[in-house]
C-alpha positions in Angstrom: 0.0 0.0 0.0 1.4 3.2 -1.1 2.4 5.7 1.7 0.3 8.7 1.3 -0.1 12.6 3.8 -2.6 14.7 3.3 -1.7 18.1 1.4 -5.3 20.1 1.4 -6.4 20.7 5.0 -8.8 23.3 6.2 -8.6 24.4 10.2 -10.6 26.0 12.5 -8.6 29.1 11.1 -10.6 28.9 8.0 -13.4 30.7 9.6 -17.0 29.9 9.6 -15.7 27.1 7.3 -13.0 24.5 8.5 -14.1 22.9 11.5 -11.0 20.7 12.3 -9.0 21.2 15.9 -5.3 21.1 15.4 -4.3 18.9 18.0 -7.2 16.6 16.7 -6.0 16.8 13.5 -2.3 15.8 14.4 -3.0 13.2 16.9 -5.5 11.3 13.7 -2.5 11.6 11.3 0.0 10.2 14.2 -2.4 7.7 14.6 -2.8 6.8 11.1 1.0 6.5 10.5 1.2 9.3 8.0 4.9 11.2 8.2 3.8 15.0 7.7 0.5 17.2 7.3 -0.4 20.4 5.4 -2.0 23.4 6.5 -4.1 25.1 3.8 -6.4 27.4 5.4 -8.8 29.8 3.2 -7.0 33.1 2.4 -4.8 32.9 6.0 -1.9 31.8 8.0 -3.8 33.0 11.8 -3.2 29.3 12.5 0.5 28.3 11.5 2.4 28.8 14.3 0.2 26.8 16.2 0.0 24.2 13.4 3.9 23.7 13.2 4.4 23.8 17.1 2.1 21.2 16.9 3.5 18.9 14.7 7.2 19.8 16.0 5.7 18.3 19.4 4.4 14.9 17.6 7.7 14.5 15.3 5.2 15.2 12.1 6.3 17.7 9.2 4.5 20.7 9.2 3.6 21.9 5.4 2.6 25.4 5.7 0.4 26.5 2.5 -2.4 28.9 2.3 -5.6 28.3 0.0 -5.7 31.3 -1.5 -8.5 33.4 -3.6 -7.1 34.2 -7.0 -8.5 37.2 -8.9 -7.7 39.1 -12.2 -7.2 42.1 -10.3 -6.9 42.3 -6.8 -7.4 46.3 -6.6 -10.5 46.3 -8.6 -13.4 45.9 -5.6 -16.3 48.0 -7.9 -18.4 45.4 -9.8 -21.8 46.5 -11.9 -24.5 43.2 -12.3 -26.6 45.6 -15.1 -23.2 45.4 -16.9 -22.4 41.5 -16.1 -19.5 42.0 -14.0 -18.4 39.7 -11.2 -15.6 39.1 -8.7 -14.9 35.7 -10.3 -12.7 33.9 -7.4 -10.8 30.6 -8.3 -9.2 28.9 -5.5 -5.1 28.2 -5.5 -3.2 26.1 -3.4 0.2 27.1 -2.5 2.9 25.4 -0.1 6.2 26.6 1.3 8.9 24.6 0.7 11.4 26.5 2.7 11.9 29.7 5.1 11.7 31.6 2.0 8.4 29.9 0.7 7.4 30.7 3.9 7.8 34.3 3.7 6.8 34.3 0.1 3.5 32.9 1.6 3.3 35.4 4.7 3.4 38.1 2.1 1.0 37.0 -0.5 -1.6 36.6 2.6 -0.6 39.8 3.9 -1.0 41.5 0.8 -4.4 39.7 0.5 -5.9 41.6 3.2 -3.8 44.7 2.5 -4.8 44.9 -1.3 -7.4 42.7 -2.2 -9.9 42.4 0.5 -13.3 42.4 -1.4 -16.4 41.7 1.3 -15.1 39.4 3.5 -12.6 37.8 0.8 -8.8 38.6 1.2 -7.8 38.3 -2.5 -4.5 38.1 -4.9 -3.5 37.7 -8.1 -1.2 36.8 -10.6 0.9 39.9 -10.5 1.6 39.2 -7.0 2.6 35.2 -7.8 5.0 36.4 -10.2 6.7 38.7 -7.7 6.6 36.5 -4.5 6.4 32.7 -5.9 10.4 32.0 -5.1 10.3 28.8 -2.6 6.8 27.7 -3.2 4.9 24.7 -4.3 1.7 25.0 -6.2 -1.5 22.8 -7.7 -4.1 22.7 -9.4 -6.5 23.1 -6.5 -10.3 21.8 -6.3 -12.6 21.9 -8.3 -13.2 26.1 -7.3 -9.9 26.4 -9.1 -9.2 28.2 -12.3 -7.7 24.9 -14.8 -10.9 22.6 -13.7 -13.5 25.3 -14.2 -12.2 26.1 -17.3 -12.5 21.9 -18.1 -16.1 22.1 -16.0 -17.6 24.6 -18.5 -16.5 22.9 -21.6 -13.2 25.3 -22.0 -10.5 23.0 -22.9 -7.9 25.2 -25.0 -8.6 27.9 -21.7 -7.7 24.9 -19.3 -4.3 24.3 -21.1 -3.2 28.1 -21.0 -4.3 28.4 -17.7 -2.0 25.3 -17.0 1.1 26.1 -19.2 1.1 29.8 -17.3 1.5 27.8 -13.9 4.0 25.3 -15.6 6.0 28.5 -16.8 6.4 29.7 -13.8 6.7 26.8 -11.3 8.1 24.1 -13.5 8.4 20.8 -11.4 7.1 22.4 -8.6 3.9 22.3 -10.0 1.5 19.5 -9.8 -2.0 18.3 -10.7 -4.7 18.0 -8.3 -7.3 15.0 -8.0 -10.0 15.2 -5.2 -13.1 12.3 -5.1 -16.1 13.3 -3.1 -19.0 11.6 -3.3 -22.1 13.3 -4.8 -20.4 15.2 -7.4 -22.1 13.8 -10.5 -23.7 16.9 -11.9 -21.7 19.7 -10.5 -23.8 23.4 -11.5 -26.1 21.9 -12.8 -23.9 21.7 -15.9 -23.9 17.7 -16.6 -20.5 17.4 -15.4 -18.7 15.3 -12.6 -15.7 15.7 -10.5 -14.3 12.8 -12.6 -15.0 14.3 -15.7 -12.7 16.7 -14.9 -10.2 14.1 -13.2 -10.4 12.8 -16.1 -9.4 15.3 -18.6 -6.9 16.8 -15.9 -5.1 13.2 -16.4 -4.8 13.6 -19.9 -3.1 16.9 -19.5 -0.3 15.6 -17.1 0.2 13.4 -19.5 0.4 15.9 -22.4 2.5 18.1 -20.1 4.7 15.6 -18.1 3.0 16.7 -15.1 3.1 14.8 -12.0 0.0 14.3 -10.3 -1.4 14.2 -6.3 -4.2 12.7 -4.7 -5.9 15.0 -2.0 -9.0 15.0 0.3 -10.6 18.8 0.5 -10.6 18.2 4.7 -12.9 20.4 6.3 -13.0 18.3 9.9 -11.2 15.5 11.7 -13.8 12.5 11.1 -17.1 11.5 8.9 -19.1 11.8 12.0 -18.0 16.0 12.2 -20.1 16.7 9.2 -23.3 17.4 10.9 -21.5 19.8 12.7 -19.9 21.2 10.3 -22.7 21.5 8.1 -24.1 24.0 11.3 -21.0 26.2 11.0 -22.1 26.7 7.1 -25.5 27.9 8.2 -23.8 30.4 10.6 -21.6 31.5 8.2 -24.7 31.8 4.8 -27.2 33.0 7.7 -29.2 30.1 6.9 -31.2 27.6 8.9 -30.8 23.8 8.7 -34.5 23.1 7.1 -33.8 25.2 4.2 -33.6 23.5 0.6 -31.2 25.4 -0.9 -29.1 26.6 0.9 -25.3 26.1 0.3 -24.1 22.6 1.4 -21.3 20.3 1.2 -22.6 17.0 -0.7 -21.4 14.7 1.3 -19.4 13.9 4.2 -16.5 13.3 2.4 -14.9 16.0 3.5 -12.6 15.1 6.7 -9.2 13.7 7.1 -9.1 10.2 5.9 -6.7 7.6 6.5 -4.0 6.3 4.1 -6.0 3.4 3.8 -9.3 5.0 2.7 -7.3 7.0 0.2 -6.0 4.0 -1.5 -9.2 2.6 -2.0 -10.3 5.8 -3.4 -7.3 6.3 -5.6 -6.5 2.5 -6.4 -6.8 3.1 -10.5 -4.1 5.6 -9.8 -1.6 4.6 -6.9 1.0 6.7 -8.1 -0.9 10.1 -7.0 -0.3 8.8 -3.4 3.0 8.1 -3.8 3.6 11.8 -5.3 2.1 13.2 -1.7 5.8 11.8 -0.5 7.9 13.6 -2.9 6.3 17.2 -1.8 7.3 15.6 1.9 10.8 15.4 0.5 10.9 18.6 -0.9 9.9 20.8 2.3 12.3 22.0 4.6 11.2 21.4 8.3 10.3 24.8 9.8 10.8 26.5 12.7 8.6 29.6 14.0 9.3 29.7 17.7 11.2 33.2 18.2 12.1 35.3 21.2 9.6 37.9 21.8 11.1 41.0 21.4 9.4 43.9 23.4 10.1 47.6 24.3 11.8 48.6 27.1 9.8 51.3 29.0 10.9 53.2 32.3 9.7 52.5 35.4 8.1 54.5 37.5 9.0 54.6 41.3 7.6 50.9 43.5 8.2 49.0 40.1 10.2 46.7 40.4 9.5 44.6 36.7 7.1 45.9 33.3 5.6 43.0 34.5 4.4 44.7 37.7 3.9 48.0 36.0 1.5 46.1 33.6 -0.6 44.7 36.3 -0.8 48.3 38.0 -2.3 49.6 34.7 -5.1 47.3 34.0 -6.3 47.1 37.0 -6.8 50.9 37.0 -8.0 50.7 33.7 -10.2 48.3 35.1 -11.9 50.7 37.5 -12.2 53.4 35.9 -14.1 50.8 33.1 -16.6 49.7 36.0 -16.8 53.2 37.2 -20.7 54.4 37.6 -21.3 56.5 34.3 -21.7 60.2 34.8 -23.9 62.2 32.3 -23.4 65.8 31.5 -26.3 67.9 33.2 -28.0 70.3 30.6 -30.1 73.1 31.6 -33.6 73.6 29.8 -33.8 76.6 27.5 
């Protein structure tokens, strides 16, 4: 049985969205035998440091990525429906291989919220990949992604540029994508499956010598989290439960299976498991743990530590906070 880690993982740090506990999370994969696990959070890194303490503690590889929202333009955040126009979001997975992917990565989210935050959508594009892509791993993504859309709405010649751009640019560093959920037979109402699109994304690896890597789009820890998790959705559309249509995962697919349940689910194509290792290989361990460096402010007199200071403050900030409210008096004209 091919060795296989999971590369596309969503925490609670994918807000309103993931559901999966860290520790959770690590303990499954150390449980499960796997040698490393990805972080790939929507549009943020809030939960990295904790994810690679974590799996520092457990002896696992931490692979920091970030599953970002890719735009044409990440400054343009006016759009007109009577003219047609839409913030069309794909979805692009991107992993640090090293301390300088890392900081590549920290900067493309950074810039995110800094230049492209649309709604509640920190966005990028691919002006800002072509300036910060040194040390970094990238895929095709799921099936939000800009390669199998264009294969999902009958775009083939589109899906090939879209590919050769990220083949330009990463090279063997790039990889194709393949996720199998259940329930994906007729995505958009358009007649098309998440295997027809596995499918033609074969073909182009092997048109393009492209190596290929089996994923699970893990939302939470086990199949039993999906009720749960399909709560968290209603909090974040401001839906309730009961209602038809509103936005819902398929299945409960979506959690962090083991190495044996991806075989089975990849058996036709073993050698996408085995690919998982060789982006193992490739990342550096990383290290985030750093001395905290803070000011150093004079003491007043019966200080003794900032520490004490500290305490003094808040607890006078405290009273004055719990202090009874006194209203101006105004005389009548």
């Amino acid at each position: 049985m091919p060795d296989f880690l999971h590369l596309h993982c969503h925490t609670q740090y994918s807000l309103l969205d993931g559901a999966s506990d860290i520790k959770a999370l690590m303990d499954k994969a150390v449980r499960d035998g796997q040698k490393g696990v990805a972080l790939t959070d929507h549009g943020n890194m809030f939960g990295a440091f904790k994810f690679v303490s974590e799996a520092n503690k457990r002896g696992l590889k931490a692979i920091v990525g970030c599953e970002f929202y890719l735009v044409e333009d990440r400054h343009k955040k006016v759009f007109s429906r009577a003219k047609g126009e839409q913030d069309h979001r794909y979805h692009q997975l991107l992993l640090a291989k090293n301390k300088q992917g890392y900081e590549n990565l920290s900067r493309l989210c950074s810039l995110g919220f800094i230049d492209g935050m649309y709604g509640k959508f920190p966005r990028i594009d691919k002006e800002l990949v072509l300036k910060h892509h040194e040390g970094l791993i990238a895929t095709s993504c799921c099936i939000g992604a800009e390669i199998p859309q264009a294969i999902l709405r009958g775009k083939p010649e589109l899906a090939e540029e879209k590919l050769r751009w990220w083949l330009d640019l990463f090279g063997e560093d790039f990889y194709i994508e393949l996720q199998r959920h259940r329930n994906m037979e007729n995505i958009d109402d358009l007649g098309v499956s998440q295997e027809d699109v596995n499918q033609q994304l074969l073909l182009l690896a092997e048109k393009y010598k492209v190596k290929v890597i089996a994923t699970n789009d893990a939302h939470y820890v086990d199949e039993e989290d999906s009720s749960p998790h399909d709560i968290l959705l209603c909090i974040n559309t401001n839906s309730l439960l009961e209602e038809k249509d509103r936005f819902r995962f398929p299945s409960s697919d979506f959690y962090f299976k083991t190495q044996q349940e991806m075989n089975r689910l990849f058996a036709d194509v073993p050698h996408s498991l085995d690919t998982t290792l060789e982006i193992y290989d490739k990342v550096e361990k990383l290290n985030l743990e750093r001395d905290v460096l803070l000011p150093a402010f004079p003491l007043p007199k019966g200080f003794a530590t900032q520490g004490d200071f500290l305490r003094h403050l808040t607890f006078e900030g405290a009273k004055r906070a719990t202090a009874p409210l006194r209203l101006p008096r105004y005389r009548s004209a």
